[in-house]
SERO-4910 file (N, C-alpha, C, O; in steps of 0.05 Angstrom, whole numbers):
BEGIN
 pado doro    nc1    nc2    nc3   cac1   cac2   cac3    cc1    cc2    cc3    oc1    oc2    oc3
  Unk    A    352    403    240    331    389    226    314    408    210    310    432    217
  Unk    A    303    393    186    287    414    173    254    425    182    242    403    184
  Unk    A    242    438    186    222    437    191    203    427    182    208    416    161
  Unk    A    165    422    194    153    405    181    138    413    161    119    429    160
  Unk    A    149    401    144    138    404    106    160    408     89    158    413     65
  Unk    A    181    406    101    214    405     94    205    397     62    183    388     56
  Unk    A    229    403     40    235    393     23    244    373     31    224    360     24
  Unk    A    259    357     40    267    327     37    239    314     43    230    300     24
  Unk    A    223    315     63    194    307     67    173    305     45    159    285     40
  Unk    A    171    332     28    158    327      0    184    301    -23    183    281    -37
  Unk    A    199    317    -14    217    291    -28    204    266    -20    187    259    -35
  Unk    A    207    256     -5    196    219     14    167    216     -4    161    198    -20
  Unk    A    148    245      8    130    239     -7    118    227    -28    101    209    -28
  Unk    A    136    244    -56    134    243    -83    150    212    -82    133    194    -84
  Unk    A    173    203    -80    184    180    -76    161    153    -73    153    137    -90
  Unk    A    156    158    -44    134    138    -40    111    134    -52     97    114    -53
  Unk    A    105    163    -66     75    164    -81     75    144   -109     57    131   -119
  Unk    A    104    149   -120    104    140   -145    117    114   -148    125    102   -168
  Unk    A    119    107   -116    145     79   -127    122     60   -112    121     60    -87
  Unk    A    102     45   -127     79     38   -121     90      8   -119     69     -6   -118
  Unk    A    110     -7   -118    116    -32   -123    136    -41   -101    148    -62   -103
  Unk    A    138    -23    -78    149    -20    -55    140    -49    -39    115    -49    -37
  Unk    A    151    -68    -30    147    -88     -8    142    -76     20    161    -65     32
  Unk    A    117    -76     30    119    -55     61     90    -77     67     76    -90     52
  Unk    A     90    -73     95     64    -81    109     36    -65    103     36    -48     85
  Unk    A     11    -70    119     -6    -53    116     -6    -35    138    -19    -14    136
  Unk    A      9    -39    160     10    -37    174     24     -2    173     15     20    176
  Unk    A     55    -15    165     63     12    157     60     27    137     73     48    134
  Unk    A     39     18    116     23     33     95      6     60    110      3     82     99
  Unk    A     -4     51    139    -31     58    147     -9     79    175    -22     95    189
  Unk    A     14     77    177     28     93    194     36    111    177     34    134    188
  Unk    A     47    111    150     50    135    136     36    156    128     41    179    121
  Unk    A     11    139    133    -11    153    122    -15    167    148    -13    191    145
  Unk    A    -21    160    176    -18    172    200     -6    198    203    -17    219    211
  Unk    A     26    195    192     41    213    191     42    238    178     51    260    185
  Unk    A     29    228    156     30    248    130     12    265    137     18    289    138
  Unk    A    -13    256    142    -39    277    163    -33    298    183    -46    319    187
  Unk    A    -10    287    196     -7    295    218      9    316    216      6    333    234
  Unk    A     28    321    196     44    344    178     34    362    159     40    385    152
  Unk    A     16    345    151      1    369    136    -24    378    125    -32    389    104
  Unk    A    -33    370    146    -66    369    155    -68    387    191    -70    411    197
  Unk    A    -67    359    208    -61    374    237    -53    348    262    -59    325    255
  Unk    A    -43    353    284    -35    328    295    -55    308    309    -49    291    327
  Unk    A    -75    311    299   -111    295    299   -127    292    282   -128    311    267
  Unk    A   -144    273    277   -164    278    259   -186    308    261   -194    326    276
  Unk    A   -187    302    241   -217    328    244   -235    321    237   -252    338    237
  Unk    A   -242    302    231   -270    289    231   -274    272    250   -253    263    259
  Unk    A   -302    262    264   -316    247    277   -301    218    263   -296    220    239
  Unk    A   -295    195    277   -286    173    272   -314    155    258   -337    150    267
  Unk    A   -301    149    231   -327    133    209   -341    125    228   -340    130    252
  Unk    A   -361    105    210   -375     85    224   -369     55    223   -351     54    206
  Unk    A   -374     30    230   -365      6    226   -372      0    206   -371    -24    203
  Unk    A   -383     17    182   -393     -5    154   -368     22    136   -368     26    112
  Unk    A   -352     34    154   -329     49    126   -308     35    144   -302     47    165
  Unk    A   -292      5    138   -261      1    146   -250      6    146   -233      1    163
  Unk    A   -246     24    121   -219     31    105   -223     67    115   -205     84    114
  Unk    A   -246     72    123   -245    103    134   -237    103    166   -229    123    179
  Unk    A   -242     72    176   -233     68    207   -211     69    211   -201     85    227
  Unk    A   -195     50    197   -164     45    194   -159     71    196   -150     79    217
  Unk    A   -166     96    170   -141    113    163   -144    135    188   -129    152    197
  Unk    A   -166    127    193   -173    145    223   -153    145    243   -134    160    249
  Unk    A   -163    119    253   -138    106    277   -107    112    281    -92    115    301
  Unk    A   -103    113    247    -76    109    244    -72    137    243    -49    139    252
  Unk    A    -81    160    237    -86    182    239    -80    193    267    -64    210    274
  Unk    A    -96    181    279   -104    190    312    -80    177    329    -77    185    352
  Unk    A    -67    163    323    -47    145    341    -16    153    338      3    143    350
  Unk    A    -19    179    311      2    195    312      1    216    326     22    226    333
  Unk    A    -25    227    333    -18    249    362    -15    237    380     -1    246    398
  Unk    A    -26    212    384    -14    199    413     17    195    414     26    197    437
  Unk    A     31    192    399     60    176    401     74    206    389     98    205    385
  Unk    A     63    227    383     77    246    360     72    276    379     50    286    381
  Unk    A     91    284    388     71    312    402     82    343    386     79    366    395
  Unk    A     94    334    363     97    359    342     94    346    318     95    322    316
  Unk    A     89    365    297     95    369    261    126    350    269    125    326    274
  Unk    A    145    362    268    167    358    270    181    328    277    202    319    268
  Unk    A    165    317    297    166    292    306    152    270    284    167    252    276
  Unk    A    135    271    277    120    257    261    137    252    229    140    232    215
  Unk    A    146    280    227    161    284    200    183    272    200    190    264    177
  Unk    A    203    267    223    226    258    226    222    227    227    240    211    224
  Unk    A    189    220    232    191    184    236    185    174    209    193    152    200
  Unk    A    167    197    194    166    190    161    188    196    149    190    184    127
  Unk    A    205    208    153    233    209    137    256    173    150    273    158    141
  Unk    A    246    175    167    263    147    173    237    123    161    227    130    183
  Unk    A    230    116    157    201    101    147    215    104    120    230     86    111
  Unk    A    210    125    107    225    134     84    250    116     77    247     97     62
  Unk    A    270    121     87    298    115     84    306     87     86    327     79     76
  Unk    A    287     70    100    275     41     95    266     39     73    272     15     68
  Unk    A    256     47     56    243     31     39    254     43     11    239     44     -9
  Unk    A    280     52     11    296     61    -10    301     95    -19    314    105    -38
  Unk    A    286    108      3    287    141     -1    313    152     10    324    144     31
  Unk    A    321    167     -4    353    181      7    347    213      2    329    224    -11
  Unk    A    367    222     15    369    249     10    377    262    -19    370    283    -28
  Unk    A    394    241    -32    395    257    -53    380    251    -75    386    257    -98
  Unk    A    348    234    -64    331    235    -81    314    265    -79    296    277    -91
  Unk    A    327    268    -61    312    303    -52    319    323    -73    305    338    -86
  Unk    A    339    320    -72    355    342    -93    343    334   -124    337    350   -142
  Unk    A    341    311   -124    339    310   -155    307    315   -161    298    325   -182
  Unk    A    292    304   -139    266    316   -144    255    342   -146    235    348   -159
  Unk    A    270    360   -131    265    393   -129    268    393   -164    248    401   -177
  Unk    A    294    384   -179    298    399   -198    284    383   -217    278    395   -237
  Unk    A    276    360   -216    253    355   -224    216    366   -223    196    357   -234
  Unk    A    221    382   -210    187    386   -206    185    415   -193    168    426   -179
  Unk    A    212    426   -205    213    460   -205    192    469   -218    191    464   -242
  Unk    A    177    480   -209    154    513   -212    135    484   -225    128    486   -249
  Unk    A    128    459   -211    108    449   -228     87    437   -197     87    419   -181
  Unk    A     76    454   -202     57    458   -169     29    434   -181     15    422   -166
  Unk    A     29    434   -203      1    410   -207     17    386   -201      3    371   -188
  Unk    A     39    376   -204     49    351   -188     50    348   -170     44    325   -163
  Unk    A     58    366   -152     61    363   -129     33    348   -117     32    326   -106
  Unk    A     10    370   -123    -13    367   -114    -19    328   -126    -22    308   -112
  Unk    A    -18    329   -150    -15    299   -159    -10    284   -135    -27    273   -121
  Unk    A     12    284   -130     19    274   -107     19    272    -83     36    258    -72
  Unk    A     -1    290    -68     -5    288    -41    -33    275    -51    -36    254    -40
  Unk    A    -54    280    -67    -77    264    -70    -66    234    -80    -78    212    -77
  Unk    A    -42    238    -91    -45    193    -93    -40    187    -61    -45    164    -55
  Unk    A    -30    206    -38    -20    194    -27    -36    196     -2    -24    195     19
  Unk    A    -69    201      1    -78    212     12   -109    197      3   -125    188     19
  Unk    A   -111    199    -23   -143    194    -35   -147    163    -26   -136    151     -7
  Unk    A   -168    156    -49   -177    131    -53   -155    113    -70   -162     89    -73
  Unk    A   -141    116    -76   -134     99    -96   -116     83    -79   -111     61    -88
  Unk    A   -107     89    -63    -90     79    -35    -76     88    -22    -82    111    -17
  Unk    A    -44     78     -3    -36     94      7     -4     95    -10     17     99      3
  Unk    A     -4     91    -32     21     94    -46     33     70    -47     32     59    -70
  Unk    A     48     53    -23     60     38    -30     56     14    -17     56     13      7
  Unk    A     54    -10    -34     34    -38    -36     56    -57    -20     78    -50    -11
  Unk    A     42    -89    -21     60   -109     -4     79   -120    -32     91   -141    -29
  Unk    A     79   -111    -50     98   -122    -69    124   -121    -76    137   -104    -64
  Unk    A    139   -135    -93    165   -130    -79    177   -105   -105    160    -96   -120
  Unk    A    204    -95   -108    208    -82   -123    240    -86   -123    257    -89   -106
  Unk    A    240    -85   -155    274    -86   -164    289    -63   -172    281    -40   -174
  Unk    A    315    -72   -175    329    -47   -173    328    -35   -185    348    -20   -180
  Unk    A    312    -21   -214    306     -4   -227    276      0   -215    261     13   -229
  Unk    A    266    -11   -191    237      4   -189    217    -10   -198    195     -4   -189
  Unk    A    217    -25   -210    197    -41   -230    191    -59   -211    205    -62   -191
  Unk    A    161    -77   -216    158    -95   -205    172   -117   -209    186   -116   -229
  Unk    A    172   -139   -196    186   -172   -206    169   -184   -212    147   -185   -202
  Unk    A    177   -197   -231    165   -219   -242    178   -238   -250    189   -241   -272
  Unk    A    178   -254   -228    199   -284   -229    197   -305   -232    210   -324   -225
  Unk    A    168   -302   -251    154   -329   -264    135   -341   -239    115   -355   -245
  Unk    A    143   -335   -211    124   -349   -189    104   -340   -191     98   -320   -203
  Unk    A     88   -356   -180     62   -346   -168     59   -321   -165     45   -305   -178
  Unk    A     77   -316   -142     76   -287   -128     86   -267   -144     77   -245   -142
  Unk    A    105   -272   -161    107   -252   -180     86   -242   -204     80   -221   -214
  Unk    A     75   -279   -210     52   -268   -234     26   -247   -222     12   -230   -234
  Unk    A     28   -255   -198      5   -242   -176     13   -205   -173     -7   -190   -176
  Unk    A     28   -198   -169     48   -177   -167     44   -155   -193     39   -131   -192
  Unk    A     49   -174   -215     59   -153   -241     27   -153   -254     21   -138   -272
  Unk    A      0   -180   -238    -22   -171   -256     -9   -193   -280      6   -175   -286
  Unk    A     -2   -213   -296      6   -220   -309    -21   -251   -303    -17   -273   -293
  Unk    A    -45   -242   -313    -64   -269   -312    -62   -287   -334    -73   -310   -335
  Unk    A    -42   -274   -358    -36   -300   -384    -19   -319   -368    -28   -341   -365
  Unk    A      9   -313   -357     25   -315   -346     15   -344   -324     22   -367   -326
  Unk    A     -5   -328   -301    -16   -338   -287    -28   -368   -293    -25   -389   -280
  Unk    A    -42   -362   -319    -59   -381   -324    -43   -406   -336    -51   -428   -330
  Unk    A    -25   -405   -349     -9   -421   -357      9   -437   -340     15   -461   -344
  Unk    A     16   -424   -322     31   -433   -294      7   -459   -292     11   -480   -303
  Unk    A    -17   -454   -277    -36   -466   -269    -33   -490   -284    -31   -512   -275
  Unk    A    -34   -482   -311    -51   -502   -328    -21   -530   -329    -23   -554   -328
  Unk    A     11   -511   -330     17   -533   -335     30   -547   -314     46   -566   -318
  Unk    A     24   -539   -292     37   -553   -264     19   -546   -247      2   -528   -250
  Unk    A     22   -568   -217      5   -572   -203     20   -541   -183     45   -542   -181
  Unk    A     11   -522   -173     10   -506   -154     -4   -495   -131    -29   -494   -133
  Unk    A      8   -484   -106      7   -482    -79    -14   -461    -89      4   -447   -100
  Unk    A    -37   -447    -94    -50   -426    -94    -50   -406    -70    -57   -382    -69
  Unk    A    -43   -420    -55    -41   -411    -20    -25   -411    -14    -26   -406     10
  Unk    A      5   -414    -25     23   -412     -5     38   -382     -5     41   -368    -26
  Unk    A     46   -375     20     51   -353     28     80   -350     17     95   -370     13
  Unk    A     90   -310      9    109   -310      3    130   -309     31    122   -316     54
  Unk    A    152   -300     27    175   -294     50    168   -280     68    177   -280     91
  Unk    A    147   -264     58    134   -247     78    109   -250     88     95   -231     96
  Unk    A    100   -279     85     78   -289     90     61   -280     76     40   -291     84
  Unk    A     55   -268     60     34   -256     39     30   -281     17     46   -295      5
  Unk    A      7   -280     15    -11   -307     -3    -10   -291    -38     -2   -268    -43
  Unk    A    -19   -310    -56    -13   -292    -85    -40   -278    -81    -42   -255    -91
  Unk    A    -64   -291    -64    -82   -270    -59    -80   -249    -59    -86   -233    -77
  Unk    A    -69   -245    -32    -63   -219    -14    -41   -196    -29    -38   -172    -24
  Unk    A    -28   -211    -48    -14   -193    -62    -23   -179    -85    -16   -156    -92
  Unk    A    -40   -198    -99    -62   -181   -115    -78   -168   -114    -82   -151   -131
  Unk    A    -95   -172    -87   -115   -153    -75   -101   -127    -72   -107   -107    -84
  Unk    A    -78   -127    -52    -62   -109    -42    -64    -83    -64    -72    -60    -59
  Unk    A    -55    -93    -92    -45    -78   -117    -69    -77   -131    -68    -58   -147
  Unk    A    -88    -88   -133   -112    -74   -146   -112    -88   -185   -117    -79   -207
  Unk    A   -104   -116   -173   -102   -133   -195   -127   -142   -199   -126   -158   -180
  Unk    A   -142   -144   -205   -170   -154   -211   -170   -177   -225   -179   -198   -217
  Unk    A   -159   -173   -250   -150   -210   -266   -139   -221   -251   -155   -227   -234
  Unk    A   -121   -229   -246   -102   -246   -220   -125   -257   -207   -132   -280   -207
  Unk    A   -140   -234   -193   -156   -240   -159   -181   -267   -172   -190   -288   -162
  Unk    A   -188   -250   -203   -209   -274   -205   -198   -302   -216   -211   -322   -213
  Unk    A   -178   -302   -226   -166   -329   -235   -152   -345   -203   -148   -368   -195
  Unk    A   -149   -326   -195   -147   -343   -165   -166   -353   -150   -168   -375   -138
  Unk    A   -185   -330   -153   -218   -346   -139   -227   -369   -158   -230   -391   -147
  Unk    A   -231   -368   -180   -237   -393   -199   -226   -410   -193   -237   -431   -186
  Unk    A   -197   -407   -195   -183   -436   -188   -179   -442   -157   -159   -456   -151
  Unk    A   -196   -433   -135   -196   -439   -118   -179   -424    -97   -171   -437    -77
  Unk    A   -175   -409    -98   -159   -393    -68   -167   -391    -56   -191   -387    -60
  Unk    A   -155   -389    -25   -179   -388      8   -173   -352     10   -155   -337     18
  Unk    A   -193   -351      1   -199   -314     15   -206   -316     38   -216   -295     44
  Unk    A   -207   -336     63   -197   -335     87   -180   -328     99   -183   -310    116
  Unk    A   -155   -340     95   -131   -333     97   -118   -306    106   -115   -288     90
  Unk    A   -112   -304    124   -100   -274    142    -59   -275    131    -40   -291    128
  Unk    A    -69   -240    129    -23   -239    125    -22   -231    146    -41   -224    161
  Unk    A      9   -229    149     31   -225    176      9   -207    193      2   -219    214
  Unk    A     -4   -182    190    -19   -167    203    -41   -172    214    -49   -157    232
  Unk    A    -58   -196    206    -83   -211    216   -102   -201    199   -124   -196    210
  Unk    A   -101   -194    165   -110   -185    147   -120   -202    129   -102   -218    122
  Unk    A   -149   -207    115   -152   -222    102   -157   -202     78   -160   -178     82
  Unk    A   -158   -218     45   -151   -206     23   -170   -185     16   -163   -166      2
  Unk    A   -193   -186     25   -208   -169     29   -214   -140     39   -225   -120     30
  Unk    A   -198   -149     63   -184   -120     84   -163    -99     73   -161    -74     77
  Unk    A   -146   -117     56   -123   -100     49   -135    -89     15   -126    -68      6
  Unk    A   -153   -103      2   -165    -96    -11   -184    -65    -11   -188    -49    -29
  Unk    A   -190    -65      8   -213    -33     22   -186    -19     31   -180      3     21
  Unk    A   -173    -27     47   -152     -7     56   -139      6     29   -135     31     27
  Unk    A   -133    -11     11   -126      2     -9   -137     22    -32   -127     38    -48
  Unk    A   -165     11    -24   -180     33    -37   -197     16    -66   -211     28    -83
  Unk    A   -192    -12    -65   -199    -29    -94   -233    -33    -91   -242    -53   -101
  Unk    A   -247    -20    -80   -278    -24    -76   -287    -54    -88   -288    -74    -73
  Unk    A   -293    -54   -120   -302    -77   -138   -278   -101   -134   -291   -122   -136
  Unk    A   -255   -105   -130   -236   -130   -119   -254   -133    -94   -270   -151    -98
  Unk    A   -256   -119    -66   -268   -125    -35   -286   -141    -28   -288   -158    -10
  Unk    A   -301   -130    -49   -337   -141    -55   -332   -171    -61   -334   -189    -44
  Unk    A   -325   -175    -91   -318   -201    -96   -303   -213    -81   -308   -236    -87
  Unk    A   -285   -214    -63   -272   -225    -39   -288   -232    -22   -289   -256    -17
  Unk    A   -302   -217     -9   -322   -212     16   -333   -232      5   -333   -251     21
  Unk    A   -346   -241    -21   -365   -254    -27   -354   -283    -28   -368   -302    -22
  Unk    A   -331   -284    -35   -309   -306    -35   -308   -328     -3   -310   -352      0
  Unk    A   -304   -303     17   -296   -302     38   -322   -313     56   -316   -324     77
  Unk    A   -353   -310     48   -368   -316     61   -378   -345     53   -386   -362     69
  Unk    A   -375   -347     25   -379   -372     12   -362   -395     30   -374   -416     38
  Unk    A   -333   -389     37   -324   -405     41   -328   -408     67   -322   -430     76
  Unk    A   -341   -386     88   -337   -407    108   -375   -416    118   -380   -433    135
***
């Protein structure tokens, strides 16, 4: 096995960082992120655990901290993100082609441990992705919700009666899939036309939660605000 910080591992990395249209939980959004800390950071947090008014700093904590519990090397942790990896479309010989892709170019790299690390989220969202990578857009709901497509959206609405709430295959609401991705048109043409920002996915997540986890601050707020209205 390679050691931890292996090229195939920056491989997964860069993979996951940029293939943002990935179908995955929050769950295992927030375990990669665990992992990734834990390789190349240290096998614990180093900071004091947020406070209850940062969620999205609690989450990445936890998930952080629950890889030295289950993880007792670099090595271990790296080998469960390379299989995490290989689920969600990463291969080895995306390794190869990435080296020779991003030979002697050290500002990408870095690019890419901060998408996969910062605010902006943890790389890869509950949406689905086709075989060139791209998002889908299959005229549904959940697709107009997905690609950000609020012309799309709005027309759907206008010319047929639709489920605003109903969940996809993976139980995910067109909510929760917009929030997820940091669609802001979608989220408000859904709140206008009535969506329950109540509503929890497979994880016990409401659109809100996966919203902050992801890092969408101004989507959360307006949710939260959604979310209190309604009950």
């Amino acid at each position: 096995m390679e050691g931890p910080g292996s090229p195939n591992f920056k491989s997964a990395v860069a993979f996951l960082s940029h293939s943002k249209s990935i179908k995955t939980s929050t769950t295992t959004k927030l375990e990669l992120y665990g992992l990734f800390k834990h390789v190349t950071v240290s096998p614990s947090p180093t900071t004091s655990k947020p406070s209850i008014f940062d969620p999205t700093g609690r989450a990445k904590w936890d998930a952080w901290n629950t890889t030295s519990q289950r993880y007792t090397t670099p090595q271990a942790a790296e080998d469960r993100y390379l299989e995490i990896a290989r689920d969600l479309g990463w291969t080895e010989e995306e390794s190869a082609r990435v080296a020779q892709s991003q030979a002697g170019t050290s500002a990408e790299a870095k690019g890419d441990t901060e998408r996969h690390t910062g605010g902006g989220g943890m790389s890869v969202s509950v949406s689905t992705v086709d075989k060139e990578g791209l998002p889908q857009n299959d005229g549904t709901i959940h697709g107009l919700a997905i690609t950000n497509d609020h012309v799309g959206l709005l027309a759907l609405i206008q010319s047929q009666q639709v489920d605003l709430n109903e969940p996809d295959e993976f139980g995910y609401t067109p909510l929760h899939l917009a929030a997820d991705r940091g669609n802001a048109e979608v989220v408000g043409i859904l709140l206008r036309e009535g969506a329950d920002a109540t509503i929890k996915d497979p994880d016990d997540l409401f659109p809100h939660e996966l919203a902050q986890v992801a890092g969408h601050e101004d989507i959360a707020a307006k949710l939260v605000m959604a979310h209190t209205a309604k009950e």
